[in-house]
N, C-alpha and C positions, 0 to 999 in steps of 0.2 A: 558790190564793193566798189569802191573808190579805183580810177586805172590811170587816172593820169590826172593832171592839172592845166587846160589848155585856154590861154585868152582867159583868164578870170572866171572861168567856168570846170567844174569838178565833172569829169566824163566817169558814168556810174554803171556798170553793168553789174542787171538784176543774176536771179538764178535761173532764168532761163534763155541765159546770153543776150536781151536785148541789153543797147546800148544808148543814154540820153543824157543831158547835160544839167547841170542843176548848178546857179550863178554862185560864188563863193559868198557870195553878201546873204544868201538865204540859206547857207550851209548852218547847223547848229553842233559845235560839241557834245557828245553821247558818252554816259558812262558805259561802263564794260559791262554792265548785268542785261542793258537795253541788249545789246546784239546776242546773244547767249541763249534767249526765253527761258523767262524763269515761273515757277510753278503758282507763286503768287505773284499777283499784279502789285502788290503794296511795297512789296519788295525793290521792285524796280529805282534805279538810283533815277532816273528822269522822268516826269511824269508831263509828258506829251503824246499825242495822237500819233507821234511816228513812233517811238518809243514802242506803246500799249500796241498796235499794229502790229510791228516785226516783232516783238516777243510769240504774239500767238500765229505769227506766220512760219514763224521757226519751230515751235514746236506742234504745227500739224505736221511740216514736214516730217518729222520724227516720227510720226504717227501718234504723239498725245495730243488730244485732242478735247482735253480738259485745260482748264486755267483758271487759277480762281481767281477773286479780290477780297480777300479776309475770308473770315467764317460766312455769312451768309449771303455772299455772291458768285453764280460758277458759270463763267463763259465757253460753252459745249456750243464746238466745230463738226457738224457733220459729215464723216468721210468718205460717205457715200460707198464704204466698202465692209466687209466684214474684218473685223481686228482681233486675231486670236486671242484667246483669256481674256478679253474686255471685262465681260460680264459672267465667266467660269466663277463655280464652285469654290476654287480654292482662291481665286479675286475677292470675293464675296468673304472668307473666313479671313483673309489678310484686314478689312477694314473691320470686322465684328471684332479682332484680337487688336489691333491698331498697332500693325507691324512698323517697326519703323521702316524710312524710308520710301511707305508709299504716297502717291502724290495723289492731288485734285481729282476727285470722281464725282460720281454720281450718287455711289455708295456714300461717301462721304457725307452729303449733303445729307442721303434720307438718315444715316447715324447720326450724323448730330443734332440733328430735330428729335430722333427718340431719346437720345440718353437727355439732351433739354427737358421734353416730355416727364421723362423719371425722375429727373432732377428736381425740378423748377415746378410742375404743376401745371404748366403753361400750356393751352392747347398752343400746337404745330400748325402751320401751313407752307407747304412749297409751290412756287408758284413757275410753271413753266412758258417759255412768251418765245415768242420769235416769228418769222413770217414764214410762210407756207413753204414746205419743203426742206426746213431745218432742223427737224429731227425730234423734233416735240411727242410725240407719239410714241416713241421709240424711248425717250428718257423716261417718259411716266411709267410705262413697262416695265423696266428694268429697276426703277424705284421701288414700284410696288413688288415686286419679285425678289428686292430686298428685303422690305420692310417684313415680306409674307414667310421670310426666311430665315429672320432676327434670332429667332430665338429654336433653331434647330432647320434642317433642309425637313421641308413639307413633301409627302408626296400626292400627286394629283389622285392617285387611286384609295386615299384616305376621302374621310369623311369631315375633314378638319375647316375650323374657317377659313386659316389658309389657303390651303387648294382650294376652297370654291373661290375664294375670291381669286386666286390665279388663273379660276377656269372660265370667270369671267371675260376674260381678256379676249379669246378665241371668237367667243358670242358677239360681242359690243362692236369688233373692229369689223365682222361679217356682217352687219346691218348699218354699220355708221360708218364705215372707210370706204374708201374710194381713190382708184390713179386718177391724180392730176398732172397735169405740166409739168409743172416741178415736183413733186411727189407720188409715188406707187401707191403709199401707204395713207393715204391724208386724211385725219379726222372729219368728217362733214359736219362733226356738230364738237359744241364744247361739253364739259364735262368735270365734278368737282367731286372726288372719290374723299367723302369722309370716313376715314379709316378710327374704329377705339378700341382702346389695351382695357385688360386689365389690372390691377395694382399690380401684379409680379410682370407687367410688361408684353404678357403675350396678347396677340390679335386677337380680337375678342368677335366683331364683327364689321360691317361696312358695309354704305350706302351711297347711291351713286344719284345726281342730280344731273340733269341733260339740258342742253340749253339751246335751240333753236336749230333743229335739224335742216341741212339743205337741202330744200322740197323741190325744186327747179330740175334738180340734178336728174330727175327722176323720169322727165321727159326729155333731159336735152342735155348735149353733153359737148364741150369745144372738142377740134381734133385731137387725137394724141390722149385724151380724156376718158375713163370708165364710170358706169351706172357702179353700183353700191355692190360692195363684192359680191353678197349672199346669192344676186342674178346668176353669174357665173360659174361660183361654187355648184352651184345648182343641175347650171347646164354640162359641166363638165361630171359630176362627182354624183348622179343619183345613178342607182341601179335599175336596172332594164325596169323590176318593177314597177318602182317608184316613177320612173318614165313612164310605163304606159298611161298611172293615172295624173299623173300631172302634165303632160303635155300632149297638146289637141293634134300636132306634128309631131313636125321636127325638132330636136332639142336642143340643139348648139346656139350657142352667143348670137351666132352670126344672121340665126332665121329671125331675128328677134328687132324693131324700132328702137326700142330701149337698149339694147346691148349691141347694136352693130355697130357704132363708131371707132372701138378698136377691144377687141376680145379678147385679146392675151397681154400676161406681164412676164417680160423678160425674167428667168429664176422662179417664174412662182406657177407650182401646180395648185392651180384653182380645185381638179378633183380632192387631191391629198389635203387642204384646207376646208372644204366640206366634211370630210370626216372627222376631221379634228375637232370642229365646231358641233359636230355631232355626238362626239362623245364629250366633251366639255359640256354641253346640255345635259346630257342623261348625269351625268356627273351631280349637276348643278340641280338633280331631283325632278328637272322633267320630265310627265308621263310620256308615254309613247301617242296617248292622243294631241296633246298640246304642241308634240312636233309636227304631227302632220298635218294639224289645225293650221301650226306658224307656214308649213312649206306650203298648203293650197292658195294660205291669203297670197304667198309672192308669186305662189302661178300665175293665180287672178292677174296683179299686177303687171307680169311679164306680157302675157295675152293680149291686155287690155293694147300694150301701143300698139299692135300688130290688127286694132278694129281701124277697119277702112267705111265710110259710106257714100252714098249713090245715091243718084236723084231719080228718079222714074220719070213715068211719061206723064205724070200729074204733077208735078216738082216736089215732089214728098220724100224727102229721106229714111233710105235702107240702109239696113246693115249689108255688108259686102258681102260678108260671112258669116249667114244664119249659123253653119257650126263650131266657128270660135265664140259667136255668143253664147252657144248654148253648152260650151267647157267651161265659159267664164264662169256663166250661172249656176252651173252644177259646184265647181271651185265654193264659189259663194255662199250656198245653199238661198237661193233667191229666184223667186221663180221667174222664168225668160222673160214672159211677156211684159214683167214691170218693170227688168232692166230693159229691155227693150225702148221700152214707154217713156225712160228715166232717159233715156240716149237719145229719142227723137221725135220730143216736146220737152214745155217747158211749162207748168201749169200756174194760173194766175188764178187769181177769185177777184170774179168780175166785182165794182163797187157795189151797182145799182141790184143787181139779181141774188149777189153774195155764191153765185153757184160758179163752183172751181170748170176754169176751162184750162182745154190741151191744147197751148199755140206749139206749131208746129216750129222745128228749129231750122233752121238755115244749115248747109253743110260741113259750113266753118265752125257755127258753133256747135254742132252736135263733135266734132273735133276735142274741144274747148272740156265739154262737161265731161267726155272722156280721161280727158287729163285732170282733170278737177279731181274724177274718182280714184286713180291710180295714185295722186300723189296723197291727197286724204286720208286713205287706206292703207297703205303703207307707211306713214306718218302716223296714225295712229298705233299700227301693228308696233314700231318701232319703241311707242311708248309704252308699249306692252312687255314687249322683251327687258325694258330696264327695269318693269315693274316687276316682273318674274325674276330677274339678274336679286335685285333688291331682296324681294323674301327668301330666296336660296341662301342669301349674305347676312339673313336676322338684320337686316336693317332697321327692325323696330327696336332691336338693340342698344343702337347708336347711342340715342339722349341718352342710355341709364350710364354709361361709361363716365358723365363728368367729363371733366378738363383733360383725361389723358387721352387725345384726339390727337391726330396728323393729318392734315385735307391737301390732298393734292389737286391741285388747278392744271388740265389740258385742254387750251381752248383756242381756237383758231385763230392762225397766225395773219398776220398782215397780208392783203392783196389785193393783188394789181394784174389784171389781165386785159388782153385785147379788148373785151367787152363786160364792162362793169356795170353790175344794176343795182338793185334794191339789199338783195342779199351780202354783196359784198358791200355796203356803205353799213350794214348793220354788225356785221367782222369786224368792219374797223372800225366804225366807233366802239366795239369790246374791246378792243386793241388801246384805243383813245386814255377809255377808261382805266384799262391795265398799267396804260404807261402814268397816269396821273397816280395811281393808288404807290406805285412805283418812286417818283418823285417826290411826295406825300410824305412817306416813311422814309426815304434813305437817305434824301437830302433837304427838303422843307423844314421836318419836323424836328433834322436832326439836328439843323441849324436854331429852331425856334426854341429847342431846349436847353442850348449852353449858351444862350442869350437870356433866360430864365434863371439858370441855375448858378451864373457868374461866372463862367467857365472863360478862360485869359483862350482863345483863337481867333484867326482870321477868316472872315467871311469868304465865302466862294460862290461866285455867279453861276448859275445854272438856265438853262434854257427848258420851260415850262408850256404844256398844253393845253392852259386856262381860256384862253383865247377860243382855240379852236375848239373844247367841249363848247364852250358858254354858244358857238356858232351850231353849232348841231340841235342843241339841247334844246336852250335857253327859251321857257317861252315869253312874248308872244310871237317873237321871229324869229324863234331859232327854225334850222332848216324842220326835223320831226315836227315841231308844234306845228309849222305853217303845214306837211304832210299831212298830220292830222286834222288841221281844220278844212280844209279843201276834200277829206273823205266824207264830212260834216254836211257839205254841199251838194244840192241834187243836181245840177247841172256841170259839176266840176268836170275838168278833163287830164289829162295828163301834162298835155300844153299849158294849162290855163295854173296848174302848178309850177310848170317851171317858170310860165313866167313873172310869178309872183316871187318868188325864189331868185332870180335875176335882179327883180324889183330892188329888192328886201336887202341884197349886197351888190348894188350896182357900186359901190366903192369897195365895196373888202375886198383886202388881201389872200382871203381863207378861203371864200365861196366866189366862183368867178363865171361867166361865161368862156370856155376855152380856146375858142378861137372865133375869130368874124364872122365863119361861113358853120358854127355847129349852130344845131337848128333843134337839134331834141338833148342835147349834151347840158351838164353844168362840172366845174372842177371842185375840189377840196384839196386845200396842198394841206394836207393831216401831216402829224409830226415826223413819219415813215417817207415821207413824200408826197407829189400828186399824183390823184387817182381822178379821171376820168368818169363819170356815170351815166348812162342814157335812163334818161328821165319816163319811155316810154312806159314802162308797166308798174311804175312806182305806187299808184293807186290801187292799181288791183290787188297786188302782192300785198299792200299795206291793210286791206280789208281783209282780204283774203276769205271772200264771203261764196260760202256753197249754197246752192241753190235748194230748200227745205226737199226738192224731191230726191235727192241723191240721200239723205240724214235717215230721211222717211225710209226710204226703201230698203239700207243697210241696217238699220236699228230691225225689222223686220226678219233678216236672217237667224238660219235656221244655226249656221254653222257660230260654236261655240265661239270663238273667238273676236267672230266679228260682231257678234250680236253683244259682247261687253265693252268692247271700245265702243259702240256707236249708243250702248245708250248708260253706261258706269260712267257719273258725272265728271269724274278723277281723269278720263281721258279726251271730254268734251273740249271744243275750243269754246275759246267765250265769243269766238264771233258766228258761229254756228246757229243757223235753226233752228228749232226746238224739235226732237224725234218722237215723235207723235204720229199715230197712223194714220195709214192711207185715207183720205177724205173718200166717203163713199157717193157725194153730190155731185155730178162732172158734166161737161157736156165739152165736145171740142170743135175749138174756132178752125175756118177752111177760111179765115180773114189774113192775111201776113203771115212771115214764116218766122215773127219775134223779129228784136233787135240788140245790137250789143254795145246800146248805148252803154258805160258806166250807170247810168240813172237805175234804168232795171234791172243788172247785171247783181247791181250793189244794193240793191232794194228788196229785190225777189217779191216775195209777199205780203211784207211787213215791216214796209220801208222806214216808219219812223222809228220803228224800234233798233231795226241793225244799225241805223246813224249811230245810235246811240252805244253800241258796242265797243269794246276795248280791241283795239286795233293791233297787228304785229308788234309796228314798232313800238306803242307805248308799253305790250305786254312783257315785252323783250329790254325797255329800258327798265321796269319796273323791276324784273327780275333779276336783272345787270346790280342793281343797287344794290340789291340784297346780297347779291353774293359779295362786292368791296365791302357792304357793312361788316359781314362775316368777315373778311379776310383781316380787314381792320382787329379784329376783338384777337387775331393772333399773333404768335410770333412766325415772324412771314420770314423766309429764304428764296432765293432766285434761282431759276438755272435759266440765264439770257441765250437763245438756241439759235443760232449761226448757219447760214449754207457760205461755202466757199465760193459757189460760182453758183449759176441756173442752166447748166448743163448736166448735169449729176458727174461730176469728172472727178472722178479721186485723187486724179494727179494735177487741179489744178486749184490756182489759191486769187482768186482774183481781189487784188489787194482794194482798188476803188469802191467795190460793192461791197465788202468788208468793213470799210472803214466808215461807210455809209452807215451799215448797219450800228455799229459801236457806236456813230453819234446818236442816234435815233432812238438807243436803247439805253441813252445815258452815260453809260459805264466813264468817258474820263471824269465826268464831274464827279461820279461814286466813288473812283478809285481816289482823286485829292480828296474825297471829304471823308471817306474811309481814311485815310493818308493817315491825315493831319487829326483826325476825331477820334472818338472814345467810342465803342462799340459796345463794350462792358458799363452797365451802371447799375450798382445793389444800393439798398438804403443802408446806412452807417449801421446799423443793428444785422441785417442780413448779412450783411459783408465779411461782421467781424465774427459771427459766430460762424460762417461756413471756416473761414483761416485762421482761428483762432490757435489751431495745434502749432502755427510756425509764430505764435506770442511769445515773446520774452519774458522770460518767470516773472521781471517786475510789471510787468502790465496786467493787473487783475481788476475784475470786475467789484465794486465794494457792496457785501450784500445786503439788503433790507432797501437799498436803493436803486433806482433808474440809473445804470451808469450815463457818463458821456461818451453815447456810443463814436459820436464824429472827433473826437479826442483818442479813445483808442486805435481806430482804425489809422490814425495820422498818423501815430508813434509805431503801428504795426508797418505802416509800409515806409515809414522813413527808414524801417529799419532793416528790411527784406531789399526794398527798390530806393535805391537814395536818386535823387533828384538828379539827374546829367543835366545841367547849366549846356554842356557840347554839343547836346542834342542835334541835328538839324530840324528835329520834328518837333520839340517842344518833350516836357515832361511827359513820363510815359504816365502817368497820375496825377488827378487833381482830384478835390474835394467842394464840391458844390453844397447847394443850400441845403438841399433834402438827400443825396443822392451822390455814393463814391464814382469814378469815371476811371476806367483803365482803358489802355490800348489792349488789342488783340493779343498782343505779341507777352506782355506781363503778365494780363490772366493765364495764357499758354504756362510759360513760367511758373507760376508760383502755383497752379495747380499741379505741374509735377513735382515741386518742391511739398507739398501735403501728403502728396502719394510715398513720399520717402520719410518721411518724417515720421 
């Protein structure tokens, strides 16, 4: 508040008593709803960035932590604490009955996409975006927990779609979450739950699509950081049992490469989340074999960081410990001596003789193929688990339901961390795209229709990320294409990438060298901000090519589950080997101990061929596409997902990083063009037969004829909503070419006037 008037400067103390000056010449008049926060953003009498700001700064304080902008916009503040009856039972039946008086939810959203659904015919989609640690995780949950609830409370120990699909949730976050920095709970991959009713509205069944799990994570973790829950769950939550045969020691987090960086999460029993997960499975119709198939494969995994090797007195690489290899392989059902063999050589087929030799590996990279296998293997298993999630949910289902579809989109949020590589420039250009599909619909096209349809408004300028895809994309120089042709190249390096990539925007804005003295770096200032990337492993990650004898040897297992990912095509990478057995012709070289050039790294056996394979990033753009074309084909809703601060502080609201956010996510340009625009538009025939019951006796259709539908509907709402001239907003109703146009606020209106009449 305002405290004094001093020297031509307004002395302002915030709410947590600091004290700063703000010149009177830069002071602007505020209506009384701005300081207040109010529940819709449209509402608001000022529509400025301090305005939209202190309205949802005021009511997180309060602890609402919703806000919306009309019907399909909802700006959710994560409060990093638990909020009683948030998401209760009887929360849940206030928005199913539409109490009055309650405000902007979550419920709300996923309600009004189904009664749409019922209504309209329309498939649904909501679309959850925000940057990492904003609660996106957490909203799709409680969506779905609505949606699974619609039509009566489910309970998990039925047999119903419902519950499975709620028991989903348990499974999914224990193989695909993980604590970060900013998040406990953080998706590692994206994910696009298509949910179908149906004709009476209930859940019918639902299919889950997964999109680029983070493989990295899986050997290597920043401080403060955790590997993938299910490690933990593990180490904490099996019983002696189960411990004896799944681990070669000791069992805790902490005996573990992959899990020692930090082993516990403040509030959360990792044991008591293992059993949950565990009966969620049995639930979800998994045998008792297919569970302890899933827990060996992640023993293997765990194991694996914890192999060490050694060079002898011939320089030949051992294993440190013949008997974690010989847990791993039991895990596996793989007999030792060929993982053994797969761990320390590397087998080529000479050209001249065609008979396969054993080069011996170096110590670094027998390291290397280690990790190859653990993140491969687990990366497969992972596609396993959605694949089983999927037929437990009749996901073959899905397509017979038609148009009455809801798809919920939760897919990783924007980041920025100390050390950015490969994986996170492929987040955020999902991000890129999300914000463009975003812009697309709510303000591009909303603009490009009532310039079409003769609609009397005023333009509104908006800030677009055309630029910046067309810089990522765009081939022949976009930053991906030049990525993908330099994997094309047998002598390429990582270097020799970036500095074609320097080359390529040695004048852009978008793509930059980041400082004088970075030497493996390039920047992106993406619409979120700049992000930072070291260029170093861009290649390899982008091949992402396993060497044919790790394919060979797991396609070979005995154990059920690994022996269908590694050779059921449905789980193959396309840039994979072909799983084909063991060559029985060998002889082994005592010449060199290999090398880790890129050239044979990326080559292996059959180097002209893997050139030629589809690469991460184009599989991952190519999939990206598919899913905006999908999202496009619906009627889309937002929930724009918010952190307060990057300390997880629930009492604190840091307005600058806030306000960052809002711009980057659009919302002032949404909220004027929401404002000022028409959200509602039926064709004059649609329009007037849904409100035809509030028609005036003399307004009849004449029959043996086509009436004038665009005649009647004009005389229905001249006569219902007469024109305010007063308006500040303009008329709450126009009538375009093809197409009636209301505001928010009249449809509201006049559909309660139906309901009375």
């Amino acid at each position: 508040k305002i405290s004094e008037l001093a020297e031509g400067n307004f002395v302002v103390m915030d709410e947590w008593g600091g004290k700063f000056e703000i010149p009177e010449k830069d002071a602007m008049p505020v209506h009384e709803s701005c300081l207040q926060g109010v529940d819709d953003l449209l509402t608001l009498g000022d529509f400025n960035e301090g305005a939209l700001l202190h309205s949802i700064r005021t009511r997180f304080s309060k602890g609402q932590i919703y806000t919306s902008i009309g019907a399909p916009i909802l700006v959710s503040v994560n409060p990093y604490q638990l909020i009683p009856d948030l998401y209760s039972s009887l929360t849940e039946r206030k928005y199913k009955n539409k109490h009055s008086g309650i405000g902007p939810h979550l419920f709300a959203v996923a309600d009004a996409a189904y009664q749409n659904m019922l209504t309209d015919g329309h498939a649904q989609s909501i679309i959850i975006t925000g940057e990492s640690g904003a609660g996106k995780t957490e909203a799709t949950k409680r969506m779905l927990q609505y949606l699974a609830h619609i039509q009566g409370q489910s309970s998990l120990k039925d047999d119903s779609a419902e519950a499975q699909v709620l028991r989903s949730n348990p499974v999914l976050e224990a193989f695909g979450n993980a604590k970060t920095v900013r998040n406990d709970n953080s998706s590692r991959f994206g994910k696009f739950i298509d949910i179908s009713f149906d004709g009476t509205g209930k859940l019918h069944s639902a299919s889950i699509a997964n999109y680029l799990l983070e493989k990295s994570r899986l050997s290597y973790q920043q401080d403060e950081e955790r590997n993938y829950h299910i490690f933990y769950q593990l180490c904490s939550g099996a019983d002696p049992a189960l411990r004896r045969r799944l681990f070669a020691a000791e069992s805790h987090a902490a005996a573990f490469d992959f899990t020692v960086v930090c082993t516990t999460i403040d509030g959360e029993d990792d044991g008591a989340s293992f059993r949950e997960m565990l009966e969620c499975a049995q639930g979800l119709g998994w045998s008792a074999e297919e569970i302890s198939g899933v827990l060996e494969l992640v023993s293997a995994v765990l194991h694996f960081g914890n192999m060490q090797f050694e060079t002898d007195e011939e320089g030949e690489v051992k294993i440190a410990d013949p008997q974690l290899a010989q847990h791993i392989a039991t895990m596996l059902q793989v007999p030792l001596e060929q993982l053994v063999a797969v761990l320390r050589f590397k087998t080529l087929v000479d050209p001249v003789s065609k008979m396969t030799i054993d080069m011996p590996q170096r110590q670094e990279d027998a390291l290397l193929t280690r990790d190859a296998m653990a993140k491969e293997l687990y990366v497969r298993l992972f596609d396993w688990v959605v694949e089983r999630v999927n037929q437990s949910m009749k996901a073959e289902a899905v397509a017979q339901a038609g148009a009455r579809r809801i798809g919920l989109l939760d897919i990783y949020g924007f980041e920025v961390f100390d050390h950015n590589t490969f994986e996170q420039l492929c987040i955020n250009f999902a991000n890129e795209k999300l914000q463009h599909h975003f812009n697309e619909h709510m303000l591009k096209n909303e603009q490009r229709v009532y310039s079409e349809e003769g609609i009397s408004w005023s333009h509104i300028a908006f800030t677009n990320n055309d630029a910046i895809i067309e810089a990522l994309e765009a081939p022949p120089l976009g930053l991906f294409s030049t990525l993908d042709s330099e994997c094309l190249m047998p002598k390429a390096t990582n270097e020799s990438f970036l500095r074609k990539v320097l080359t390529s925007f040695k004048d852009s804005s978008i793509i930059y060298k980041p400082g004088k003295m970075a030497s493996t770096d390039f920047a992106v200032s993406h619409y979120a901000g700049e992000v930072v990337y070291d260029a170093m492993t861009f290649l390899e990650k982008n091949m992402d090519k396993l060497h044919p004898d790790i394919i060979r040897l797991m396609a070979g297992s005995q154990q059920h589950i690994a022996t269908t990912v590694f050779n059921d095509p449905k789980f193959a990478s396309k840039r994979d080997g072909s799983a084909t057995a063991m060559p029985k012709s060998r002889r082994r070289s005592s010449a060199g101990r290999g090398s880790t050039s890129l050239d044979n790294s990326r080559r292996g056996t059959d180097g002209a061929k893997s050139a030629s394979r589809t690469t991460v990033s184009s599989a991952f753009r190519s999939q990206l596409a598919g899913l905006v074309t999908h999202l496009s084909a619906t009627d889309p809703r937002y929930v724009r997902c918010m952190k307060p601060n990057d300390c997880k502080d629930p009492q604190k609201f840091d307005s600058l990083d806030v306000l960052r956010q809002l711009r980057c996510a659009g919302m002032l340009a949404a909220i004027r063009i929401r404002a000022s625009g028409y959200s509602v538009r039926r064709t004059p025939k649609e329009f007037y037969k849904r409100y035809r019951a509030l028609a005036p006796g003399d307004v009849k259709t004449s029959s043996g004829f086509e009436p004038n539908w665009t005649q009647l509907c004009k005389q229905l709402l001249q006569r219902i909503a007469p024109i305010d001239d007063k308006d500040p907003l303009g008329p709450a109703w126009q009538i375009g070419r093809t197409q009636v146009f209301l505001r928010e606020s009249l449809q509201r209106r006049i559909d309660g006037m139906v309901l009375e009449a």
